[in-house]
N, C-alpha and C positions, 0 to 999 in steps of 0.2 A: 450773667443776666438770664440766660436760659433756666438756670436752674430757679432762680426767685422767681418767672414767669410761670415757670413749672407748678410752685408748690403754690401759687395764689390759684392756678387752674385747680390743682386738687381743692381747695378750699371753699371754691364755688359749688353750690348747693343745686349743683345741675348733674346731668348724666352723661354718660360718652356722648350719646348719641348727638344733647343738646350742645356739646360742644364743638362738633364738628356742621353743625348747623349754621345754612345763612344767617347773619343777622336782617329782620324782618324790621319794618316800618313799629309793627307792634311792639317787638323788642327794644327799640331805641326810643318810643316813647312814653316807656316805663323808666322811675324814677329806679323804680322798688328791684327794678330785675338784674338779678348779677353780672350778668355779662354789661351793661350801663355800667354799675358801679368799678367794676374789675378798666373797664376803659378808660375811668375818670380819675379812678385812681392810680394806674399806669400812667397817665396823661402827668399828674401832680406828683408824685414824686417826685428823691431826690437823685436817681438814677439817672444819666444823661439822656434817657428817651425825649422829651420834650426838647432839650437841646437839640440832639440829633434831628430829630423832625422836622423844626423850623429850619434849621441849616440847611439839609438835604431838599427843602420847600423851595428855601432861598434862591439856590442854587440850582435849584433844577438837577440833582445830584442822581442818573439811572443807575450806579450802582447801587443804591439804597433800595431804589425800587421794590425787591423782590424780597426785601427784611421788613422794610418801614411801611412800606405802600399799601397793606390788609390792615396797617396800624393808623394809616392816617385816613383812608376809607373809614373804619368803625368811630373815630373821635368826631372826622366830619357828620358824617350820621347821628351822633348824638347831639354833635352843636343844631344840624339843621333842625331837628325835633326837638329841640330846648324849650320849644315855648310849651308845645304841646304838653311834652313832660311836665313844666312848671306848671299845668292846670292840674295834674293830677298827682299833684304833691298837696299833701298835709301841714305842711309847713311851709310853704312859698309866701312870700311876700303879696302882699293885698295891692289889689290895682289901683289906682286913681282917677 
């Protein structure tokens, strides 16, 4: 799993620098920004992360902590900025 998280980093159209980078308010509510999409798509795969996540959530699980826990930090931040995001999406669904 290391190594598929590996080559999706190389594949981001960012720099060292921007990857060893907080993730910013900014960043999570950009639809369009890689590090967004690299989380969402990590998030939806068919790789056990999303399993693991909610399990180790579940359960309160501290040795997960220090693997899962910058992972579930970064998806929470994208869900809590989901709305924002969806305004400045080009294709989001129209309000009512």
């Amino acid at each position: 799993m290391r190594e598929v998280f590996n080559r999706f980093l190389i594949c981001l159209d960012i720099d060292d620098a921007e990857i060893d980078a907080p993730l910013t308010d900014k960043i999570l509510e950009n639809p369009d920004s890689p590090q967004v999409q690299l989380i969402l798509t990590l998030h939806s795969m068919e790789p056990p992360t999303y399993n693991d996540l909610n399990s180790a959530c579940r359960t309160l699980d501290p040795t997960k902590l220090q693997t899962l826990g910058p992972f579930a930090k970064a998806i929470y931040g994208v869900l809590m900025k989901g709305d924002m995001s969806d305004r400045k999406r080009g294709d989001a669904i129209e309000r009512g």
